[in-house]
N, C-alpha and C positions, 0 to 999 in steps of 0.2 A: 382535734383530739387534745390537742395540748390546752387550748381556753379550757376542754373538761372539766381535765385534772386539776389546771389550777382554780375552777369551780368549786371541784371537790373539796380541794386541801381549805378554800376559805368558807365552807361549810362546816368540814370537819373543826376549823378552828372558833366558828361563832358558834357552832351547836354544842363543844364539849368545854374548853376552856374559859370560853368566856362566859359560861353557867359556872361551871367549877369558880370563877373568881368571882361574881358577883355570892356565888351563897358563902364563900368566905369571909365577906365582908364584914356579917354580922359578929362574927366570932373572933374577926383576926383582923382588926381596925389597924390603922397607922398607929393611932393612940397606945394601943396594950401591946402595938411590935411581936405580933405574931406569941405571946407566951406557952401556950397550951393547947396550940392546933400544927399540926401540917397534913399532905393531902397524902391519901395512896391511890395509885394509878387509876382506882374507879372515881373517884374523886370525894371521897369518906372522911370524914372531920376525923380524927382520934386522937385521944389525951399523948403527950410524948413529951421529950426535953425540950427546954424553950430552944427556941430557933429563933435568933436575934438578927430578923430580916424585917424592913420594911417592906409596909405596901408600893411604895415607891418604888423596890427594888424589884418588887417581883413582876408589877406592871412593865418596866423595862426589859423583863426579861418575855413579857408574852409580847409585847410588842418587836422585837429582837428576830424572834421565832416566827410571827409573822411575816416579819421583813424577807427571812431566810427562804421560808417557803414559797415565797411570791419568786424573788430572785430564780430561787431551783427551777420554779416552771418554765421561768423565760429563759434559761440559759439555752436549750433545745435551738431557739427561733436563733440564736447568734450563732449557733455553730454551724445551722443547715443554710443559714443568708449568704456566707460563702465560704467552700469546703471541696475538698476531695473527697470521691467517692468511688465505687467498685461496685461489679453489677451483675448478674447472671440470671438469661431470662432460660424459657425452653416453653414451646408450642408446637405448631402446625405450619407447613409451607403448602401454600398451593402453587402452580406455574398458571398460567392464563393460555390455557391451548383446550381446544378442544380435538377429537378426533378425525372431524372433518377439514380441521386445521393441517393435522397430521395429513391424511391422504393428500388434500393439495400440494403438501411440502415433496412431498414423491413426484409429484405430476411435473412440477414446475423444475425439480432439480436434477430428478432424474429421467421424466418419461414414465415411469413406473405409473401401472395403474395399481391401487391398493385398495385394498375390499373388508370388512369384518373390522376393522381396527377398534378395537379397548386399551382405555388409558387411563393409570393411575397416576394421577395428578396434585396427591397429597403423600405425604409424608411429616415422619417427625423432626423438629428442628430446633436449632439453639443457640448462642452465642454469650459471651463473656465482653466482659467492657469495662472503663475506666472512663472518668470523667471530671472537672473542676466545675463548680458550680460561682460561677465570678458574683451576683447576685440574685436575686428573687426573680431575676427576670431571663437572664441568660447563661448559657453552658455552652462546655465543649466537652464530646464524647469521641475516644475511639475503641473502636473493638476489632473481634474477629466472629465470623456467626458461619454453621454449618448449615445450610439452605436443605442436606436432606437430599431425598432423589427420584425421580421419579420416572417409570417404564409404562412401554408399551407392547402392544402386541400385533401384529398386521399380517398379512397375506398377501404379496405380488401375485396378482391375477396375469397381468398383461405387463409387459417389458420391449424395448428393441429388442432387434434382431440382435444374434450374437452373445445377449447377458448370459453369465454363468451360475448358476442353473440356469435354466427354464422354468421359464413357473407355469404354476403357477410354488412360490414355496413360500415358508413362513419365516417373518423377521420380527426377533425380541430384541428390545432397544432400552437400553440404561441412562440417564443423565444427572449429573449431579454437579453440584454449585458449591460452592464456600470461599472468602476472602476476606478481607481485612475493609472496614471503614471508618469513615473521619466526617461526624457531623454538629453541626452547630446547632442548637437547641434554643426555641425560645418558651417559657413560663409563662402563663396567665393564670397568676394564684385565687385561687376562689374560697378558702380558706385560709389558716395561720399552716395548715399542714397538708391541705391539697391543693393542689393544682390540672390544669388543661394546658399540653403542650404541642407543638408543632416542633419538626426536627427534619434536615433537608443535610446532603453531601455529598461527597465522591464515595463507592464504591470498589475497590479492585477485586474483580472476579478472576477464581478460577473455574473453568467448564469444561466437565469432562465428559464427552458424548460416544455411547459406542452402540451399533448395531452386529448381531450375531443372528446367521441364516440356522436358524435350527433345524437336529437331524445333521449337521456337517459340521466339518470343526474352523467352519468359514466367517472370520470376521472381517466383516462388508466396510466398516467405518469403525476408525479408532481414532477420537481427536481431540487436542486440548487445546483451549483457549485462554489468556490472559487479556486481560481489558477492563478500562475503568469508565464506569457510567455513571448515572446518578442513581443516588436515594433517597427517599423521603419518607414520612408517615407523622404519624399525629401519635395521643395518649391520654391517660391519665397517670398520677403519681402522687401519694401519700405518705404521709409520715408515721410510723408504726408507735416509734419510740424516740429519745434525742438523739440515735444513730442509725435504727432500720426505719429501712422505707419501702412501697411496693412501688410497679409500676405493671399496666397494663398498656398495649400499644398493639399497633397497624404500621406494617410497614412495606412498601415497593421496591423494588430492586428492578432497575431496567435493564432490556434490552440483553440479558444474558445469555451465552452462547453465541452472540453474532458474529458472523463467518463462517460456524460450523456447518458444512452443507453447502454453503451460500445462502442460509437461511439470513433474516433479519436479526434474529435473537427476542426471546421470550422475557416477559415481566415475568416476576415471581413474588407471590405475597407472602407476608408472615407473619402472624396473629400469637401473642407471646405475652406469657406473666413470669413476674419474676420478681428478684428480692436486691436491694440496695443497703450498701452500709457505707456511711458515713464516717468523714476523718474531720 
């Protein structure tokens, strides 16, 4: 984006100026010192007071103007090679479970047999961030992201003896995610203003998980987890302007919730665009 403009701006300077000065020439030599010409904005000869300018002077002056507009274009590329930056994306979270996943997590932790189970496994999600870009190649990012939440819905067919109820009775179940992370990013620019990134870290989650027997005002599991695991994911990321930028990215979050239940803990994905400003 940025070669573009400064495409542009050395178009816009060989196709209007540097016509405007060559058809000057005839009329406004170094020799007669400009006596009875100057230009107006369309670039039109008309009679006026002398203007006691050389050709010399004014060439230095398109030349000058050149120079500035070239500079302008570059200055972008020095500020974005290493700089602070602030970031806020917002997307989509999936968890990696499916239903049958759910039912065995019954089977195995509690004995419970569970039947019919539906589960919504996306949700809206988002996060906020900060980062130094040390050069064209590598960064350091931390944020915080709200992972969003996601429910289920199941049936105890079959239980031990003893469980309270009997079932067969119905369980809606809540989970949701959000913490703080700190990752190291690396660039492989494929442009002056985009790039292809990988990005790897710690994690610290918090997990809050609860099941409620509906029909009773019986909550079965209320439980919160802190824990730090890894994160990763990949991207793209462009330069809009010499301060905004976008960035579109894939990211993993592992093993989140582990302990709750005695479960392992669940990935959770998140698929995110968002907008970048630069300092």
């Amino acid at each position: 984006m940025i070669a573009i403009f400064r495409n542009v701006l050395m178009l816009v300077f060989r196709g209007v100026l540097e016509p405007a000065l060559q058809i000057s020439r005839p009329f406004c030599s170094e020799r007669y010192r400009w006596k009875r010409c100057r230009f107006t904005p369309a670039g039109h000869i008309l009679r006026a007071r002398e203007i006691h300018m050389s050709i010399s002077a004014s060439r230095f002056f398109f030349w000058s103007l050149r120079c500035l507009l070239v500079a302008g274009s570059l200055l972008p590329l020095t500020v974005s090679a290493q700089s602070w930056y602030l970031g806020a994306s917002a997307g989509q979270s999936s968890i990696n479970a499916s239903p049958a996943d759910i039912e065995t997590g019954f089977l195995l932790d509690d004995g419970f047999t569970a039947s019919g189970t539906t589960l919504e496994k996306q949700d809206r999600a988002g996060k906020a961030y900060a980062g130094y870009r040390f050069n064209r190649f590598l960064a350091a990012e931390a944020g915080y992201v709200d992972l969003g939440e996601a429910r289920f819905n199941t049936t105890i067919v079959a239980a031990p003896p003893g469980t309270t109820p009997s079932p067969p009775f119905p369980i809606h179940a809540t989970a949701t995610a959000r913490g703080a992370f700190l990752n190291a990013i690396v660039h492989w620019p494929v442009t002056q203003g985009f790039s292809l990134f990988a990005k790897a870290g710690a994690f610290r989650s918090d997990a809050k998980f609860t099941e409620v027997i509906q029909g009773t005002d019986i909550t079965r599991v209320s439980r919160t987890e802190l824990q730090t695991d890894v994160n990763y994911g990949a991207g793209l990321q462009w330069v809009l302007t010499g301060m905004v930028g976008a960035r579109l990215e894939w990211e993993r979050f592992r093993n989140i919730g582990r302990g709750i239940g005695g479960r392992e803990g669940i990935d959770i994905d998140l698929v995110s665009a968002g907008l970048m400003l630069q300092f």
